[in-house]
C-alpha positions as CSV (number, residue, x, y, z in Angstrom):
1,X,-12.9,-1.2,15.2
2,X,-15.0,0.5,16.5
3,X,-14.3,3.6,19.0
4,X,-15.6,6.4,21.1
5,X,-14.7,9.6,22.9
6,X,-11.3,11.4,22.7
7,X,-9.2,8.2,21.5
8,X,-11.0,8.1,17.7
9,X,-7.9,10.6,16.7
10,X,-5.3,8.0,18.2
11,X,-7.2,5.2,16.8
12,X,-7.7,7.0,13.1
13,X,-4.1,7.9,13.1
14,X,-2.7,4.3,14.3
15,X,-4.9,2.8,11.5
16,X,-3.4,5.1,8.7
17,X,-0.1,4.5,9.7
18,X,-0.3,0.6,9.8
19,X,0.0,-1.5,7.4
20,X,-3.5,-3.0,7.4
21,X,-5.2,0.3,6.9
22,X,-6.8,-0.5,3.8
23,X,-8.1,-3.6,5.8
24,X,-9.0,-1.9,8.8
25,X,-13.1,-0.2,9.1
26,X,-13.6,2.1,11.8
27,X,-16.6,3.2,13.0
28,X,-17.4,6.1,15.5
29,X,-19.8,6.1,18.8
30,X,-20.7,9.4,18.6
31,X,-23.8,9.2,20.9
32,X,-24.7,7.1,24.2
33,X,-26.4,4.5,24.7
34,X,-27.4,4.1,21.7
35,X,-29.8,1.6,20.1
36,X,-29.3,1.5,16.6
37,X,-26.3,0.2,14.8
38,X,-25.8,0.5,10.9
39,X,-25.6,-2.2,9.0
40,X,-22.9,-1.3,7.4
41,X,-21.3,-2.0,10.7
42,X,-22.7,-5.6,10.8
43,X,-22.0,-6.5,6.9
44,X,-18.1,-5.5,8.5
45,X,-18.8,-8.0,11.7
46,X,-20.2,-10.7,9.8
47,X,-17.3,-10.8,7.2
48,X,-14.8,-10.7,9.7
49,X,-16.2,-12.3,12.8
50,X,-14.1,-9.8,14.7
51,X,-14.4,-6.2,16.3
52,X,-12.2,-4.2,18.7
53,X,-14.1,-1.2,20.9
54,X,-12.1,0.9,22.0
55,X,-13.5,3.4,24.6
56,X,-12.2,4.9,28.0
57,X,-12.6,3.1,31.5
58,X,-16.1,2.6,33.0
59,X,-16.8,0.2,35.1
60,X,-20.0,-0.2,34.2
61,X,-22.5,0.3,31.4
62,X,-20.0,1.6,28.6
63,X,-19.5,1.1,25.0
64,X,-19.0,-2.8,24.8
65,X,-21.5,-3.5,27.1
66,X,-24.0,-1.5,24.7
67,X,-22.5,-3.6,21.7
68,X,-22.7,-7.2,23.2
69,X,-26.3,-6.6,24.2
70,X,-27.5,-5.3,20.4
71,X,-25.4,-8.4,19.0
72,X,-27.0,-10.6,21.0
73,X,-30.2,-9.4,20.5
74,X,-29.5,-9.5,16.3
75,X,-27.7,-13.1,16.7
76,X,-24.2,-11.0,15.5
77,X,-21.6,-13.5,16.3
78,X,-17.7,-12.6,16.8
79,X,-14.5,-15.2,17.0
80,X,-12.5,-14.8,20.0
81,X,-9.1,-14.1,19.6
């Protein structure tokens, strides 16, 4: 997972109270746009061919727009689900 802005403290507190938190990484956007992402982050995405951004509302330019355009440039590829 991977979140930004005021819902990291929802998100960090859902994950520790579920039952897949020892499954669970979450990573933090702490600035914007960015254009580096750890590879910590993309040893996570390649082992689990998924991710889940969670960020607030913008139409356009935001968080997961910023994330599918580094993927695409590194060939990071995620399942749909």
């Amino acid at each position: 997972m991977i979140a930004m802005g005021p819902l990291v403290n929802n998100v960090l507190e859902a994950i520790q109270l579920s039952e897949t938190a020892e499954k669970t990484d979450l990573f933090t956007a702490v600035r914007f746009p960015f254009n580096l992402i750890p590879d910590a982050l993309i040893e996570s995405i390649s082992k689990s061919k998924r991710i889940i951004l969670l960020e607030e509302h913008v139409a356009q330019g935001g968080l997961a727009q910023q994330f599918l355009y580094h993927f695409a440039k590194k060939n990071i590829a995620t399942e749909k689900i």
